[in-house]
MARKOLMI-531828 format. One line per field, with one value per atom (N, C-alpha, C, O, CB): residue number from 1; chain; x, y negated, z negated. Coordinates in Angstrom, 3 decimals, padded with zeros to 6 digits. Last residue first. Glycine has a CB too. Layout:
BEGIN
i [NUM_...]
ch [A_...]
east [X_...]
north [Y_...]
up [Z_...]
//
This chain:
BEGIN
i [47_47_47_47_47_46_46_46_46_46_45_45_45_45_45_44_44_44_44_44_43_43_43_43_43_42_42_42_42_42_41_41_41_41_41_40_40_40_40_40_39_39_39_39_39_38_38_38_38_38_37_37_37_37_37_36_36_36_36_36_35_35_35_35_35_34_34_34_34_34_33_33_33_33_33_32_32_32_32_32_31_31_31_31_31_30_30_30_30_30_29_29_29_29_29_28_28_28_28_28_27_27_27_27_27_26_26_26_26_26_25_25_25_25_25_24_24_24_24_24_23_23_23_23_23_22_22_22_22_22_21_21_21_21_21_20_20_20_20_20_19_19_19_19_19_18_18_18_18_18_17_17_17_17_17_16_16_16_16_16_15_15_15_15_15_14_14_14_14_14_13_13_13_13_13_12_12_12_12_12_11_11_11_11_11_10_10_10_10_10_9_9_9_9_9_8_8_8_8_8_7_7_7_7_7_6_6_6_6_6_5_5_5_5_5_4_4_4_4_4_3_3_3_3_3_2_2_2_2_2_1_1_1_1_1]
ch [A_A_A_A_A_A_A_A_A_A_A_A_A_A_A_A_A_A_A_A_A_A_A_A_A_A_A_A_A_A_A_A_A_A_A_A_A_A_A_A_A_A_A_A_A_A_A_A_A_A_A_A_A_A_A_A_A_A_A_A_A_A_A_A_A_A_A_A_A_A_A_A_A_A_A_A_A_A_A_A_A_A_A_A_A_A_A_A_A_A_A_A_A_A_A_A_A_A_A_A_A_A_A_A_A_A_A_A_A_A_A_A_A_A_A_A_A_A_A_A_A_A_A_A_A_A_A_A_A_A_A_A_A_A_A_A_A_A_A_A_A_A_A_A_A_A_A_A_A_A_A_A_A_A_A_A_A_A_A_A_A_A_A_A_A_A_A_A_A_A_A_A_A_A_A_A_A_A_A_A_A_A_A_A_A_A_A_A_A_A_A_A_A_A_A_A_A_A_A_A_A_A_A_A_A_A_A_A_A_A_A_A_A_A_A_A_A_A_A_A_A_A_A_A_A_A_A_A_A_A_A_A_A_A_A]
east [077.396_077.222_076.789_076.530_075.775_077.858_078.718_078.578_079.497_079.407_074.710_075.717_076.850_076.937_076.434_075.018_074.367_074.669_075.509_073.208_077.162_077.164_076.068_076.484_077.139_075.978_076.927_077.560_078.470_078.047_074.035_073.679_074.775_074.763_073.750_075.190_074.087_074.058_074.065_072.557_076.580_077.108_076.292_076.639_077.414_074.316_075.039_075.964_076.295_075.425_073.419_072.396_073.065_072.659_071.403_075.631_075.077_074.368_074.450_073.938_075.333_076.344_076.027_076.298_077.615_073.004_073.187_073.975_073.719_073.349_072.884_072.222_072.359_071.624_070.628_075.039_076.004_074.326_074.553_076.910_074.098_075.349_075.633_076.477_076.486_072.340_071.652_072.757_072.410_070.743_073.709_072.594_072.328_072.043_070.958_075.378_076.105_075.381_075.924_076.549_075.109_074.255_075.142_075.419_073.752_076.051_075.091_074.267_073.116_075.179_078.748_078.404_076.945_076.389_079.199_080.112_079.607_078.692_078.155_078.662_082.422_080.796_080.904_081.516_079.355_084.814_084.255_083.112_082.684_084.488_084.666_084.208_083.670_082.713_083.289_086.358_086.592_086.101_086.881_086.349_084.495_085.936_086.446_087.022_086.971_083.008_081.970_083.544_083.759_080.900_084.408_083.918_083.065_082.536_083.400_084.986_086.075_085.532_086.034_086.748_082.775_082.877_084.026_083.947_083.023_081.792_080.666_081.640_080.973_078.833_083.640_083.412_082.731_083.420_082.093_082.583_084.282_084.209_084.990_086.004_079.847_080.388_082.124_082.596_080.079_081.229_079.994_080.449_081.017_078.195_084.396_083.196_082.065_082.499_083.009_086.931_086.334_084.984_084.336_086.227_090.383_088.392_087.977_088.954_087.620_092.196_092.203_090.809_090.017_092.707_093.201_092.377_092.115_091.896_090.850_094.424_094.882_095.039_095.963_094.884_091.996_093.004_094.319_095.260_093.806_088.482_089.670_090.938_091.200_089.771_086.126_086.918_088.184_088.800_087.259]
north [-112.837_-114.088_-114.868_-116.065_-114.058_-109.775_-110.599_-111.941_-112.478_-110.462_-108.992_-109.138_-110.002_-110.780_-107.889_-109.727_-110.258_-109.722_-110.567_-110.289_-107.484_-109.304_-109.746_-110.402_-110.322_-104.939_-105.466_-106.720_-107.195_-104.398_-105.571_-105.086_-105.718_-106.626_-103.150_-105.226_-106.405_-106.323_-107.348_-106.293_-102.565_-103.882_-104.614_-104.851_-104.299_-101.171_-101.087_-102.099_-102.685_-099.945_-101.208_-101.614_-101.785_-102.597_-100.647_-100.321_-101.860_-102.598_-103.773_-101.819_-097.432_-098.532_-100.152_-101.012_-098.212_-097.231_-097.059_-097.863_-098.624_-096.215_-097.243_-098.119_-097.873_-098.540_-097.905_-095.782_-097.237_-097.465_-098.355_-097.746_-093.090_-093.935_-095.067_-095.524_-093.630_-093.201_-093.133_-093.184_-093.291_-091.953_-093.133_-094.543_-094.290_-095.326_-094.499_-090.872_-092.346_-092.898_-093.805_-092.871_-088.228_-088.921_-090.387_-090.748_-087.927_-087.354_-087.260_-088.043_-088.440_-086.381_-087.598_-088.698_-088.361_-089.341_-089.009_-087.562_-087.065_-088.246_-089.298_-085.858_-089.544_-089.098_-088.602_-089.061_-090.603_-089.745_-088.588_-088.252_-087.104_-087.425_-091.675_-090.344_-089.423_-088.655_-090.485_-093.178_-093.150_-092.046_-091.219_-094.061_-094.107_-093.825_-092.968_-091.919_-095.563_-095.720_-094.643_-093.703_-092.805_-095.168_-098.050_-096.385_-095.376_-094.531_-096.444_-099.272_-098.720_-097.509_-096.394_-100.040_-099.376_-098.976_-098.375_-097.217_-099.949_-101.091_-100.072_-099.433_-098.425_-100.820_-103.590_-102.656_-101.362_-100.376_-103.541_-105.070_-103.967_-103.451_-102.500_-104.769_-105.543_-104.805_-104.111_-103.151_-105.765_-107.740_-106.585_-105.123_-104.125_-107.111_-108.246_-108.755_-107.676_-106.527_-109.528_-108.832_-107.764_-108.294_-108.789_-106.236_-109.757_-110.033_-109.277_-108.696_-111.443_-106.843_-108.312_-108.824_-107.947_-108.338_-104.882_-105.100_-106.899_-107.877_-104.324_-104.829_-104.755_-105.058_-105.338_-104.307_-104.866_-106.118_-105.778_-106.567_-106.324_-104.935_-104.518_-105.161_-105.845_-103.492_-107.060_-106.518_-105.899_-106.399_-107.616]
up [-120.988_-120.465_-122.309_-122.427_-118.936_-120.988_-121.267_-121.462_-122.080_-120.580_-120.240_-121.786_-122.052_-123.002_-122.111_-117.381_-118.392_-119.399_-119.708_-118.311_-116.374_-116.720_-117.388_-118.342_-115.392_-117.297_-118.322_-117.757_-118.436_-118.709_-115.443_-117.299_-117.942_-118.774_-117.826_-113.234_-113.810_-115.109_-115.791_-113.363_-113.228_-113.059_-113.530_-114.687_-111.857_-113.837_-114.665_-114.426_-115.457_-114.793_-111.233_-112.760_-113.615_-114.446_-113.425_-109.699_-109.382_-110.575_-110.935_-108.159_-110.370_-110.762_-110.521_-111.359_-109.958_-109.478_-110.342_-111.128_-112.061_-110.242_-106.320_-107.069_-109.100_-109.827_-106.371_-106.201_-105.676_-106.241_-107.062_-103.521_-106.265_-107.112_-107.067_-107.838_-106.933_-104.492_-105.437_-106.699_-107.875_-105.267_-102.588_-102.310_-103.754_-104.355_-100.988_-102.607_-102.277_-102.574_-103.205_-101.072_-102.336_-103.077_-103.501_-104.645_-104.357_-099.887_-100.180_-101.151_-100.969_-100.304_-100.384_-099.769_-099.642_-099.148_-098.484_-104.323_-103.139_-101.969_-102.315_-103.712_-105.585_-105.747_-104.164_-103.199_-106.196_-107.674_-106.416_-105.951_-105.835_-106.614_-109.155_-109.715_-108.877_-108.975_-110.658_-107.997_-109.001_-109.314_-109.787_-109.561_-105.574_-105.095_-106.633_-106.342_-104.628_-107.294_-106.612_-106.607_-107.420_-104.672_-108.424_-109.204_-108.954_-109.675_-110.322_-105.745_-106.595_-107.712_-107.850_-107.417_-105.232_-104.034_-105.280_-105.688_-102.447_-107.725_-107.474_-106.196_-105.963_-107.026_-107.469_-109.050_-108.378_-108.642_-110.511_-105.188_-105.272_-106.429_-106.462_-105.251_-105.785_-104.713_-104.456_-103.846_-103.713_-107.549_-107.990_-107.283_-107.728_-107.264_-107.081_-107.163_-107.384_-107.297_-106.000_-109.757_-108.805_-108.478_-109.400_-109.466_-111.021_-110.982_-110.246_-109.772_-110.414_-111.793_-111.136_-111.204_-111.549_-109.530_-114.503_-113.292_-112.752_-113.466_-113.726_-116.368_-115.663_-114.515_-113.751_-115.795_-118.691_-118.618_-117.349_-117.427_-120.421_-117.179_-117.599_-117.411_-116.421_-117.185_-118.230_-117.139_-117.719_-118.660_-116.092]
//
């Protein structure tokens, strides 16, 4: 996690870097499942 950043739960990581890289609202379902993989990925590494 970043050292600025407060804990975040899955769901506030993915709304905060949807918000982050201006994703269009068209392709919202297909960013927020992305980032979500990429949330999982990188807790299981960390673990």
């Amino acid at each position: 996690m970043a050292g600025r950043e407060p804990e975040l739960s899955d769901e506030q990581l993915v709304d905060l870097v949807g918000r982050l890289l201006g994703c269009p609202e068209d392709e919202a379902l297909l960013v927020g499942a992305r980032l979500r993989y990429a949330v999982e990925a990188f807790r299981e590494e960390a673990e």
